[in-house]
N, C-alpha and C positions, 0 to 999 in steps of 0.2 A: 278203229280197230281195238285201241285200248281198251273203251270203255265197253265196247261189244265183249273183250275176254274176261273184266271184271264181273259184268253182269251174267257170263256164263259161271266161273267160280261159285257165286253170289247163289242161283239158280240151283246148284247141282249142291251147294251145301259146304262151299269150301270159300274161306278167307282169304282174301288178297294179298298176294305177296308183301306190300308193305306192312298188312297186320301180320304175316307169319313171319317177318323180319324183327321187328317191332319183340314180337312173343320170343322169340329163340335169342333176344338178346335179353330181355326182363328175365328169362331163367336159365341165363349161362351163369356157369361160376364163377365166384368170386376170385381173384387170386389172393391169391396169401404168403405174405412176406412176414420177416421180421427184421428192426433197426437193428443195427450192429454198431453199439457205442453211442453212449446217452449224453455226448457231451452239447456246448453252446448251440451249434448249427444245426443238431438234430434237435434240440428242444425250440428254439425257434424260430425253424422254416422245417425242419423235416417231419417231423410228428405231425404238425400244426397244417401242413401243404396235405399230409396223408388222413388226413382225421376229414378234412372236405371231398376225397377220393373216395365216398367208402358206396359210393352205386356200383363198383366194378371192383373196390378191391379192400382188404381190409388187413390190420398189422394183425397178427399171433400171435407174434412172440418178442421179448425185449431181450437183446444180452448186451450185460455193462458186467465189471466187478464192484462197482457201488450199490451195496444191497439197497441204500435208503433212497435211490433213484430209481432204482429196480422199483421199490415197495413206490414212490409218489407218482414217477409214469406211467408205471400199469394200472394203477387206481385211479388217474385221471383220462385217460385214454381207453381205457375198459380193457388191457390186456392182461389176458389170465398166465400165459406160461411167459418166464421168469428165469431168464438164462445168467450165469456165470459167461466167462471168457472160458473157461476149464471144461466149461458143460457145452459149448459152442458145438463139438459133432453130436451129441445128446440130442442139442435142436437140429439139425440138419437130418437125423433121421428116425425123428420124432413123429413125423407125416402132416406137422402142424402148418408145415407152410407146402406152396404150390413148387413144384421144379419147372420152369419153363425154358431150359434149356435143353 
């Protein structure tokens, strides 16, 4: 029965459910967060754990009050926007990251 609805699909010009699963998850988006506080555990498990995350999801934005953390983890981690503590609602409705709540 399967194989008889795939070769109808196949016939009529339309992809298999697991290729149209497949496709609708390669061009779903990304989410988009950003760390909050650049200290020991974010620099080595949190950046480092989200930096092999990045088929599904990718950091934004960084906010610490250490500019020259700010300035070494965004240039090692390729993130462009560059938060303060003070600018923290700045990013939250900046649109640079995703709201999934």
């Amino acid at each position: 029965m399967a194989w008889a609805l795939l070769k109808h699909l196949k016939d009529a010009g339309l992809k298999s459910p697991e290729h149209m699963k497949r496709n609708a998850l390669r061009h779903r988006r990304k989410v988009r967060y950003a760390v909050v506080g650049l200290g020991h555990i974010a620099q080595v498990a949190v950046l480092p754990a989200f930096a092999h995350a990045r088929a599904n999801s990718q950091v934004t934005a960084l906010v610490s009050d250490d500019p020259k953390k700010l300035e070494t983890l965004g240039r090692r981690y390729r993130v462009d926007h560059l938060f303060s503590y003070k600018e923290y609602g700045d990013c939250l409705r900046s649109g640079f990251l995703q709201r999934i709540w």
